[in-house]
C-alpha positions in Angstrom: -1.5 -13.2 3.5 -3.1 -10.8 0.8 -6.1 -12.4 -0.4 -7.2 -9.7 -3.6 -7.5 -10.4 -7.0 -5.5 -8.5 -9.2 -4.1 -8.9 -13.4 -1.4 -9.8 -13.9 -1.6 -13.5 -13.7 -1.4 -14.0 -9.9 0.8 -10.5 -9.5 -0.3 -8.3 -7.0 0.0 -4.9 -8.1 -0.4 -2.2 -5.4 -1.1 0.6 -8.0 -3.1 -1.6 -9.9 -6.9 -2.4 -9.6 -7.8 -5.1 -7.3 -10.5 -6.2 -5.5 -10.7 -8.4 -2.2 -11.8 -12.3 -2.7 -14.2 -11.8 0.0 -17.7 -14.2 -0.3 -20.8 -12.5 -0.9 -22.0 -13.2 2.4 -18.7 -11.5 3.8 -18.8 -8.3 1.9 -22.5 -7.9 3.1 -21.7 -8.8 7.2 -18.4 -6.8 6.9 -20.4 -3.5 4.9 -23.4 -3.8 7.8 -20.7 -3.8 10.3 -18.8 -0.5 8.7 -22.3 1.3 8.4 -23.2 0.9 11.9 -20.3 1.8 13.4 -20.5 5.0 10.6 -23.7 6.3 12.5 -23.0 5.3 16.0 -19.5 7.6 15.3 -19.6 9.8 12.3 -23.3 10.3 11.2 -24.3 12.5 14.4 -21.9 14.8 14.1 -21.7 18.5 12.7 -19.6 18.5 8.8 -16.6 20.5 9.7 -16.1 24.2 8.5 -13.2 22.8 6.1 -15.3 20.1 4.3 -18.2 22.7 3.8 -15.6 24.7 2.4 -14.7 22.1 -0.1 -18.0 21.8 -0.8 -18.7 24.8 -1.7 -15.6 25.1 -3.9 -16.9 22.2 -5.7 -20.4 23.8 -6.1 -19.1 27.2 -7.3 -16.6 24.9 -10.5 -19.5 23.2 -11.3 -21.3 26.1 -11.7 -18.9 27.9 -13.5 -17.9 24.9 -15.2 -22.0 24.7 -16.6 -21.6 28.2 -17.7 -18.9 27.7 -20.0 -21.0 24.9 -21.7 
């Protein structure tokens, strides 16, 4: 059962935007829940070599990208 809320009167459309039909309270338990298992797993460890690659890349177009303004 897919419980989002979509246009298109009652169409789900995959490619479209939609948003769960989650409660309030839900949405809060369920984003405490995802941010504590982030830092028990995720938050501790070292960024990898290719994501501080990307980053970088990203850093050096925006800084280029300034410089053409």
């Amino acid at each position: 059962m897919d419980q989002r809320i979509c246009d298109g009167g009652g169409r789900i459309d995959i490619e479209g935007p939609c948003e769960p039909n989650l409660p309030d309270d839900t949405r809060y338990r369920l984003g405490t829940a995802l941010r504590s298992i982030y830092e028990e797993t995720c938050d501790m460890q070292p960024i990898p070599d290719s994501q501080i690659d990307l980053l970088l890349r990203l850093r050096h177009r925006e800084r280029d990208l300034r410089r053409i303004d």
